[in-house]
C-alpha positions in Angstrom: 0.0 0.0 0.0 1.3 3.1 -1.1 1.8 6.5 1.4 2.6 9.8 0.5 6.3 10.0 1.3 7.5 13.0 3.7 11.0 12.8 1.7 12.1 16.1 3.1 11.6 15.1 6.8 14.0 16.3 9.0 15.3 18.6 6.0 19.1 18.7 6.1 18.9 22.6 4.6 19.9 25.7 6.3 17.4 27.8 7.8 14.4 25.1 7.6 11.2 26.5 7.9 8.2 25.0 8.9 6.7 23.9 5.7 2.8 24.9 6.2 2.6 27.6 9.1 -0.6 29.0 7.2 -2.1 25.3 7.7 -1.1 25.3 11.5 -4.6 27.1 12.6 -6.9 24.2 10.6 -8.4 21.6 12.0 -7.1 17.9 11.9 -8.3 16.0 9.0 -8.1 11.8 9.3 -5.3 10.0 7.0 -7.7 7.4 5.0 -6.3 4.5 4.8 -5.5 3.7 1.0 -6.7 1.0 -0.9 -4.7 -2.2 -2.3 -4.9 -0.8 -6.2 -2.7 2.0 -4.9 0.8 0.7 -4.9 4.3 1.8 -5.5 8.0 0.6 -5.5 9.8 2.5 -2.4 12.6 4.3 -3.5 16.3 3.5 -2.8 17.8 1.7 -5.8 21.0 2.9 -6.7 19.4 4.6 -10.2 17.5 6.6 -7.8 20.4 7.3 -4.7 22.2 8.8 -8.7 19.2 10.6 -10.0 19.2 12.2 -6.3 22.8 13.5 -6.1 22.9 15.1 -9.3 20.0 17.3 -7.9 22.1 17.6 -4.7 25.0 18.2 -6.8 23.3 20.9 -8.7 21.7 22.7 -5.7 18.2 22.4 -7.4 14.8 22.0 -6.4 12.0 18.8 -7.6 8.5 18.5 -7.7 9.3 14.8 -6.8 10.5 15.8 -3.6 8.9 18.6 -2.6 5.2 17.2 -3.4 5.7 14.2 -1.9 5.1 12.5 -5.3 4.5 8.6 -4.7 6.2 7.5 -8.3 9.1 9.3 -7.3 10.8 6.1 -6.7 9.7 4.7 -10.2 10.8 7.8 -12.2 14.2 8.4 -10.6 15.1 4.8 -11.4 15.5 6.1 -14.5 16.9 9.4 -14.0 13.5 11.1 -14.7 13.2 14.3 -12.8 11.0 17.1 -12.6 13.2 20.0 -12.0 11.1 23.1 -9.9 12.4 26.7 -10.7 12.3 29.5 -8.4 12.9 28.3 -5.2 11.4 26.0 -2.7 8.8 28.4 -1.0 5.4 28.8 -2.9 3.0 32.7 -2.5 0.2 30.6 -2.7 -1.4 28.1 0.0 -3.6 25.3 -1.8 -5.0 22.7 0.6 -4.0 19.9 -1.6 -0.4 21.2 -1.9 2.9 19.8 0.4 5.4 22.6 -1.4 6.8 25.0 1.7 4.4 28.1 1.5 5.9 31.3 2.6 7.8 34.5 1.5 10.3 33.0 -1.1 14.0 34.1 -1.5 14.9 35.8 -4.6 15.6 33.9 -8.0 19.0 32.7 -8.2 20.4 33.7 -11.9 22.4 30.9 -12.3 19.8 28.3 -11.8 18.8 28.5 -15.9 22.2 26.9 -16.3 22.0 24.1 -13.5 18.9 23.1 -14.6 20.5 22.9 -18.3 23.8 20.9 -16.8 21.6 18.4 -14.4 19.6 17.8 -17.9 22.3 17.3 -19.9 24.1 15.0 -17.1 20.7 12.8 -16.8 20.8 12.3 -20.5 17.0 13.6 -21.1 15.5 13.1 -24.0 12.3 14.8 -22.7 12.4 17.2 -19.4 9.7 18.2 -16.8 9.9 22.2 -15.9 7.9 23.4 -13.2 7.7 26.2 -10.4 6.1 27.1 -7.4 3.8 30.4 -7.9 5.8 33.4 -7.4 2.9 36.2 -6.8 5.9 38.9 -5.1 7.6 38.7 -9.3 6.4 41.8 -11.7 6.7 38.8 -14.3 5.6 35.9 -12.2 8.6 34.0 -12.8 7.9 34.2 -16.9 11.1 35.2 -17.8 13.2 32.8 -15.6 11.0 30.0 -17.5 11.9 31.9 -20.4 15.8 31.5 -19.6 15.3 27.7 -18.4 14.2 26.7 -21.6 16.5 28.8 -23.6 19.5 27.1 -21.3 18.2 23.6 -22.1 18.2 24.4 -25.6 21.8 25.1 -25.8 23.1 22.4 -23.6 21.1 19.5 -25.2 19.5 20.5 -28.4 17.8 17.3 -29.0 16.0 17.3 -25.7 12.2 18.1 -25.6 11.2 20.5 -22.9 7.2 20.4 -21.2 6.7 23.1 -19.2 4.0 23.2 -15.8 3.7 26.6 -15.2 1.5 28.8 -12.7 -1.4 30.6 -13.4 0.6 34.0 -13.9 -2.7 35.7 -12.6 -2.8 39.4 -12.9 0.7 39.6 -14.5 0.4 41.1 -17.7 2.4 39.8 -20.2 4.1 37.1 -18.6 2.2 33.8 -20.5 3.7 35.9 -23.6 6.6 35.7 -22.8 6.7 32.0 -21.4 5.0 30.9 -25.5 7.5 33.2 -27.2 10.6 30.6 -25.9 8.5 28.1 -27.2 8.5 24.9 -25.4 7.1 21.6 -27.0 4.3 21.6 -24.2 2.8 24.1 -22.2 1.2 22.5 -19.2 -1.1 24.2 -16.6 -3.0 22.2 -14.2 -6.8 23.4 -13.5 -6.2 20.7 -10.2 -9.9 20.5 -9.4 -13.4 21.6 -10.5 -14.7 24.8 -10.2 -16.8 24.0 -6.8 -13.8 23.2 -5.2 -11.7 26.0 -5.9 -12.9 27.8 -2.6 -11.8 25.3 -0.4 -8.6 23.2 -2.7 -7.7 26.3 -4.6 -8.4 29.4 -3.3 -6.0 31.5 -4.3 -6.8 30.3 -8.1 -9.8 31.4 -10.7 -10.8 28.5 -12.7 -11.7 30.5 -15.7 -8.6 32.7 -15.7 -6.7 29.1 -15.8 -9.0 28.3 -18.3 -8.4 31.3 -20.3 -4.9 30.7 -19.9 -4.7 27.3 -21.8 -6.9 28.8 -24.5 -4.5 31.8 -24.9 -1.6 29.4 -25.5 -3.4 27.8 -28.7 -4.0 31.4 -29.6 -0.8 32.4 -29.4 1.1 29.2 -31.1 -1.4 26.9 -32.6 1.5 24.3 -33.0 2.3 24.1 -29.2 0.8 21.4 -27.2 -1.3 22.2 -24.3 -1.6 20.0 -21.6 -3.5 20.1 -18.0 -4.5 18.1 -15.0 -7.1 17.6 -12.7 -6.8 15.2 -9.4 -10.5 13.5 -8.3 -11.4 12.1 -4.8 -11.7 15.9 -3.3 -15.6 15.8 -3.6 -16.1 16.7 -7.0 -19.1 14.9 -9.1 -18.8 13.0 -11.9 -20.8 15.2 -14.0 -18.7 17.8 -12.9 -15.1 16.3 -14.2 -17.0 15.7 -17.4 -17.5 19.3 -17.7 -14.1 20.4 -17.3 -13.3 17.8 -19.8 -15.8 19.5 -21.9 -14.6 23.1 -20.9 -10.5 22.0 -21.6 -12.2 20.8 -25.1 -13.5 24.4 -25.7 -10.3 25.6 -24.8 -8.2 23.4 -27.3 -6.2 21.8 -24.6 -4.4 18.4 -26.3 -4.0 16.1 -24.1 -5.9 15.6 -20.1 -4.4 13.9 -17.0 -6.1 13.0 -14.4 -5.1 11.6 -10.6 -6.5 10.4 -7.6 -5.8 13.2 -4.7 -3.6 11.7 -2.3 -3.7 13.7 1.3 -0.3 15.0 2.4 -0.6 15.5 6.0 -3.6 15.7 8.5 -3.2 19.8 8.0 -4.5 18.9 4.0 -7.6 18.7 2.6 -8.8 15.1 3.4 -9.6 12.5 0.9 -13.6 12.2 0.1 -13.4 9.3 -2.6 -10.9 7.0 -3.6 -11.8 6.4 -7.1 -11.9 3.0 -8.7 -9.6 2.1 -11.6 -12.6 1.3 -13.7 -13.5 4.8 -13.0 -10.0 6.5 -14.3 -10.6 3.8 -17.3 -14.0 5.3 -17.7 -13.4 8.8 -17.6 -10.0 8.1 -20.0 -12.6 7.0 -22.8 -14.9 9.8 -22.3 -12.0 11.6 -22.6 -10.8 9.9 -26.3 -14.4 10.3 -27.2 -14.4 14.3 -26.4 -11.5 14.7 -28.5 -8.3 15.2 -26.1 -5.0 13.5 -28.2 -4.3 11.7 -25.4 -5.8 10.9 -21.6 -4.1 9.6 -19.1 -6.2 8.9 -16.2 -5.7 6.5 -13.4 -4.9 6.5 -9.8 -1.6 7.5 -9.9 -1.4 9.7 -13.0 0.8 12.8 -12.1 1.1 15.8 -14.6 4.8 14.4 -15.4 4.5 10.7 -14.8 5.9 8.9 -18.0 5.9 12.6 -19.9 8.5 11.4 -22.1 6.8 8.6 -23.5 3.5 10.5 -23.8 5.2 13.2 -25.7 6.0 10.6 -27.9 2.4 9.4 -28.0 0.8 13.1 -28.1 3.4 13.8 -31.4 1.8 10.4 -33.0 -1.9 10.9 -32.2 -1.4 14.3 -33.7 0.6 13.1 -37.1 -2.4 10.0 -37.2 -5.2 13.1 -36.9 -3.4 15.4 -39.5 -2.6 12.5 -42.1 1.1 12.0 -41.8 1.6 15.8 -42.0 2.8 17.0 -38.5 3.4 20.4 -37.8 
């Protein structure tokens, strides 16, 4: 049975903060126990003890850790890593999240390059960017994506970059400047459906995320959009199929979609645990809506086997356009 691994426990860095002192005031919500379908391989083979001191090496930042990911053991086996930009410390405070929330510390310039030597080191042929919300940046962060991707580029041309980026909510500009470096995917989770935003996502608009996603197409028809929902935090069905109909409107490419796996007792508790014949059924409601690709089962994560969906996204498009791929 699978738990959500607290891999930063007793966290070795300077100055450790408390990781949720906005959570400290809620009430404590039960850990659920899980059932048997959830199940992961616990980290500690010596692929991942590598994958992990190239991070350590590089002084950078993962999703993987920070997140508490459960197929962190299964994706740094084979040196995949989702690398998080920006620092460690997240403006926002979503009830679902286990990312330190807090006042960040200011970007570090050389991390663009890091990021570009850890890939290259890893031998990516398809890398995971993502960030924590930075609300206190004039730009959001857009322009440190910006030089993260152009980094990449020169160190290891051949390697495909996805990028999971924030909302960039009332920052002008920013999502501009994010599709002008053009990554091969531009992912942006909507996490949840719009009834729960209050409670899992308060510091988020569902439309304006919405929006976002649509702007992307606008912007660069060829890019591929990609976002994310996680289910067992009360939604309804009919609800998820809505989103899947809104992401439709919105031209998004290909959905993901995750059971919601509670962090600590300070996190918003688990309502559902969702059956895998669920996830299969909402996958080929999904196909039949139109997405290129759905990935939906209980441990879907926004960059759980992205390299070899990439590769599936890039073939469902060629088979819908004929053979002739943009």
């Amino acid at each position: 049975m699978t738990v959500v691994l607290d891999l930063l426990k007793n966290d070795p860095r300077p100055g450790a903060r408390p990781r949720h002192p906005e959570k400290a005031h809620r009430p404590d919500q039960p850990l659920t126990r899980k059932p048997a379908w959830i199940r992961v391989k616990a980290p500690g083979s010596a692929q991942y003890s590598e994958t992990r001191k190239i991070v350590r090496d590089h002084g950078l930042v993962t999703v993987c850790e920070e997140a508490g990911c459960p197929n962190i053991g299964e994706c740094w086996e084979k040196k995949h890593a989702t690398f998080m930009i920006m620092g460690d410390t997240c403006t926002r405070a979503c009830a679902f999240c286990n990312v330190r929330t807090g006042l960040p510390q200011a970007l570090e310039a050389g991390e663009p390059e890091r990021v570009a030597a850890a890939v290259a080191l890893l031998g990516l042929s398809h890398v995971v960017v993502t960030s924590v919300d930075r609300d206190d940046l004039a730009d959001g962060g857009a322009t440190h994506f910006a030089r993260t991707i152009g980094a990449i580029r020169a160190a290891s041309p051949a390697t495909t970059i996805e990028v999971l980026t924030p909302d960039f909510l009332r920052k002008d500009g920013a999502l501009e400047i994010v599709v002008a470096a053009r990554p091969d995917v531009f992912n942006h989770n909507l996490e949840t459906v719009p009834s729960q935003y209050l409670s899992v996502r308060p510091g988020a608009r569902y439309f304006h995320s919405l929006r976002l996603l649509q702007r992307v197409k606008e912007l660069d028809p060829a890019l591929f959009t990609k976002s994310g929902i996680m289910v067992g935090l009360g939604e309804a069905r009919a609800e998820v199929l809505q989103v899947m109909d809104d992401l439709r409107s919105a031209d998004v490419d290909f959905l993901t979609i995750g059971q919601y796996l509670q962090p600590t007792i300070k996190h918003h508790r688990v309502v559902s645990f969702v059956t895998p014949e669920e996830f299969a059924s909402y996958a080929t409601i999904g196909a039949a809506k139109g997405f290129l690709l759905v990935s939906a089962t209980p441990l879907t994560r926004s960059s759980h086997h992205a390299g070899e969906d990439f590769a599936r996204l890039r073939a469902a498009r060629l088979a819908q356009r004929g053979g002739a791929l943009a």
